[in-house]
N, C-alpha and C positions, 0 to 999 in steps of 0.2 A: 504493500500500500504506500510505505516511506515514500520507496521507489519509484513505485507513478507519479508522484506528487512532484518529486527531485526531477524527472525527466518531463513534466508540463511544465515547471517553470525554465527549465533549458529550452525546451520550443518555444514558450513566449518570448523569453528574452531572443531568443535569435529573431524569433520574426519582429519584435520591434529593431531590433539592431539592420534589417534588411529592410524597412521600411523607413527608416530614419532620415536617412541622405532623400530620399525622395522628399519624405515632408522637410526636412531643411529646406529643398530649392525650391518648393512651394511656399514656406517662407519668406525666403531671399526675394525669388526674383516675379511672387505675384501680388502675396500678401502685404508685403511692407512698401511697393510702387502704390499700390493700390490707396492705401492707409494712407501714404505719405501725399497722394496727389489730391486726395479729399483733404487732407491738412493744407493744402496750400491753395486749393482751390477760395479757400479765405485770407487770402493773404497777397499782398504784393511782392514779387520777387522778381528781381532782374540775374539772377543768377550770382552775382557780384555781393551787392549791400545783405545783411542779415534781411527774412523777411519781416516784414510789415504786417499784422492783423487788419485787416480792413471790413470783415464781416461780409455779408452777401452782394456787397458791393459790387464785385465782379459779374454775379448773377445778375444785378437789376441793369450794370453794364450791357450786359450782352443783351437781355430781352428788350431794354426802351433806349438803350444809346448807340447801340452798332448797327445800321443800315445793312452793315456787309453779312450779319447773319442770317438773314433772313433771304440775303442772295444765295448764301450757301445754302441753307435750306432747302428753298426751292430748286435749286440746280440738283444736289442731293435726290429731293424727294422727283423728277425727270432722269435723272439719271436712273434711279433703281427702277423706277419702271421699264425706263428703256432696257432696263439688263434684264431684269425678274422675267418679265411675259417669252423675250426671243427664248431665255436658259432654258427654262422650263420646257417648250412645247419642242426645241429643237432636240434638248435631252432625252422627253418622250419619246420623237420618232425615232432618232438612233439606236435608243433602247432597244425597244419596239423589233427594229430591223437586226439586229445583233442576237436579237433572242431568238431569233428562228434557225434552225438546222439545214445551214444554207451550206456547199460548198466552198470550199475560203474565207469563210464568214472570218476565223482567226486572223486574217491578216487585214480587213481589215477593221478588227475590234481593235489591233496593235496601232494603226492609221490614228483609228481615231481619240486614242490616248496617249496620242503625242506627245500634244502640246501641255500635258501635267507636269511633263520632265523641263519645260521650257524656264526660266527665268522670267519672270513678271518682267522686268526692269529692262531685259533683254528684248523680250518680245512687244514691247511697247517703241523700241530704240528702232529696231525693222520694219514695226508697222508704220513709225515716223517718214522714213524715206518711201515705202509704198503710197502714203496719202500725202505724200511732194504735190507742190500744185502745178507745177512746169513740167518732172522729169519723172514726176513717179509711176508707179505701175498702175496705179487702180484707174489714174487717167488716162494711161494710154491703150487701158483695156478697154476704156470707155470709148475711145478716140478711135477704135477700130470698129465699133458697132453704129458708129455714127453720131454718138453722143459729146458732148459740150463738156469742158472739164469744167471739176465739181470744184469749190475751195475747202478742201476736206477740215485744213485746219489753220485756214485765214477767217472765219467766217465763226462767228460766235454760236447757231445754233447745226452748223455742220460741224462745228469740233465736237460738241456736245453727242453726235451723232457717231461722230468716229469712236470717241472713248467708248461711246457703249458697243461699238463694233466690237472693240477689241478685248473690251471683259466679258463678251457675251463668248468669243473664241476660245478663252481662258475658261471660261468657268463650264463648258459646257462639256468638259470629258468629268468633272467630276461629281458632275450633277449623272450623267450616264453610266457610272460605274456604279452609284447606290442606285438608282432606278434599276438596270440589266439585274443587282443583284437581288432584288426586292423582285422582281418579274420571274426569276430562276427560280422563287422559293412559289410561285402561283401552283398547286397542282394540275398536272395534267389531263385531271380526267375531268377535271368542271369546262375545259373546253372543245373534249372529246362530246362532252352532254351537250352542249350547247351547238355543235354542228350538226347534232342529229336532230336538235329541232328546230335546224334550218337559219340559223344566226352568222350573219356574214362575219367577215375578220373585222372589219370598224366595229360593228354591235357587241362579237365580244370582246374589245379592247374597251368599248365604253363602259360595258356590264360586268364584265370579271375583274380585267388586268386593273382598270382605274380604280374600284374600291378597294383591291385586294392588298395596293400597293401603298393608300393612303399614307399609311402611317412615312414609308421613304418618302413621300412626295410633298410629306410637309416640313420632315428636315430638310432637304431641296429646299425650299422657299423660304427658312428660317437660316438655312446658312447663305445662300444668296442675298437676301435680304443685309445680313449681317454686314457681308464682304461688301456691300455697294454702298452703303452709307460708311463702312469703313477708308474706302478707296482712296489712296494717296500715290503710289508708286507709280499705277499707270498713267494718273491724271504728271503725275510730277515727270515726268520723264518721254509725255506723247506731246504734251503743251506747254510743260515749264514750271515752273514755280508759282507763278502770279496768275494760274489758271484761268489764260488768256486762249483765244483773244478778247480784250475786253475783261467781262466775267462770264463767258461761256462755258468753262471747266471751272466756275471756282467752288469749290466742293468743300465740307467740311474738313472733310482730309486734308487739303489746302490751306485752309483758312487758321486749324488747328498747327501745323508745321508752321506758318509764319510768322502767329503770334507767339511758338516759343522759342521759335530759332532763328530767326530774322528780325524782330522788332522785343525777344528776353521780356516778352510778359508772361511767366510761366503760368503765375498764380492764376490770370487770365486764359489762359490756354487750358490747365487744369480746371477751370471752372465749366468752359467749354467741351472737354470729354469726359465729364462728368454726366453732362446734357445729352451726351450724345448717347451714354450708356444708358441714361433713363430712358430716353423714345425706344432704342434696341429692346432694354425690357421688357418698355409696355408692349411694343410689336408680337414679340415673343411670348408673353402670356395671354394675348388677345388670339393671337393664330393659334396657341394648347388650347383656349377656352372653346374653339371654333373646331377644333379639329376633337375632343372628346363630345362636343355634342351632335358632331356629324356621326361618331362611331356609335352614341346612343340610338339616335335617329333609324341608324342601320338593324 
């Protein structure tokens, strides 16, 4: 009995000692950024002088004194749609077609999971030179079918258009790898049933595969969602910093990089992604609240 007893405390202690270093760098590098950018988001700091306590100060900054918020906002909430609607239905059809027991279908499920292994940073810097307005490709594919070049990204609501081109490229192998896998797990014989009583391939895509899949197809839209109001990298590196032209790209992501890296208003900037965390939230518990009373509904 001693015994048992001597050898459960030798397992717990080990498995606390193996799970240790994990919870440290969830300490380190989530919990204490996290803590400390809510402490500051009260506060003025230029990185330099100690901070200043300043109270919600920041917060009533942002909602009744900054103009430019409520540009990013709205660009923000254009942009995610423009991303959210193409990721989503172009994911489905890939899905869709990837799940059928086609010949070669593997190469190209390999095709279209390319662009995962791509660099954001990287694949924004090629799309750059593709949507050139003089010498690039996208116009002179135009320029052969008889079409007028476009200014993909001299024009304030054509850059707004490219960006989402190019996160809709990104995001849409991995929006298709949880769909395909969500589709693999559908049983075969609910559409073995469903051809016998004469249900075309669209009818049982809308009647099986779509309920079946719900639950992947609303992480799909929750992490999408996520990433497009998160967006800095592509917008920083397709149009620039000052998410021009004009304020066509000036996106939160934007707006948040410059107040804390460009003009050292940190406190300000943390007050800022703080707000941004709150809309993600409420997004985020409004689509669980929407998506458990559809699965009641069912």
């Amino acid at each position: 009995m001693r015994g048992g007893r001597v050898l459960q405390r030798r397992r717990a202690r080990a498995g606390r000692l193996f799970v240790a270093p994990n919870l440290a760098a969830i300490l380190v590098f989530l919990l204490f950024p996290l803590g400390f950018s809510l402490y500051l988001s009260f506060h003025s700091w230029d990185l330099f002088s100690p901070p200043r306590f300043v109270g919600v100060a920041n917060y009533r900054r942002l909602f009744s004194e900054d103009p430019l918020f409520y540009i990013a906002l709205r660009n923000t909430a254009v942009f995610t749609i423009l991303t959210l609607v193409p990721t989503v239905a172009v994911s489905l059809a890939i899905a869709g077609l990837l799940n059928r027991k086609l010949r070669g279908v593997g190469v190209f499920r390999t095709v279209a999971f390319l662009p995962l292994v791509a660099s954001t940073v990287a694949m924004a810097v090629v799309f750059r030179f593709i949507f050139a307005s003089d010498d690039g490709l996208a116009n002179i594919l135009l320029g052969w079918i008889g079409l007028g070049p476009v200014p993909w990204l001299t024009d304030p609501q054509w850059a707004m258009v490219s960006l989402s081109l190019v996160t809709v490229w990104k995001s849409v192998p991995f929006a298709t790898v949880i769909l395909l896998a969500a589709m693999q797990g559908v049983p075969e014989n609910l559409y073995e049933a469903a051809k016998i009583d004469g249900a075309n391939a669209w009818r049982r895509f809308r009647s099986i595969t779509i309920p079946l899949i719900r639950g992947a197809l609303s992480f799909v839209l929750v992490i999408t969602v996520i990433n497009s109001v998160q967006a800095f990298d592509q917008a920083y590196a397709l149009t620039g910093s000052n998410g021009g032209p004009e304020t066509g790209t000036y996106v939160l992501g934007i707006m948040l990089f410059q107040n804390a890296f460009r003009f050292y208003e940190v406190g300000y900037a943390s007050a800022l992604a703080w707000v941004i965390f709150a809309i993600l939230l409420a997004f985020t518990l409004i689509q669980q609240w929407l998506a458990r009373r559809s699965e009641v509904e069912l």
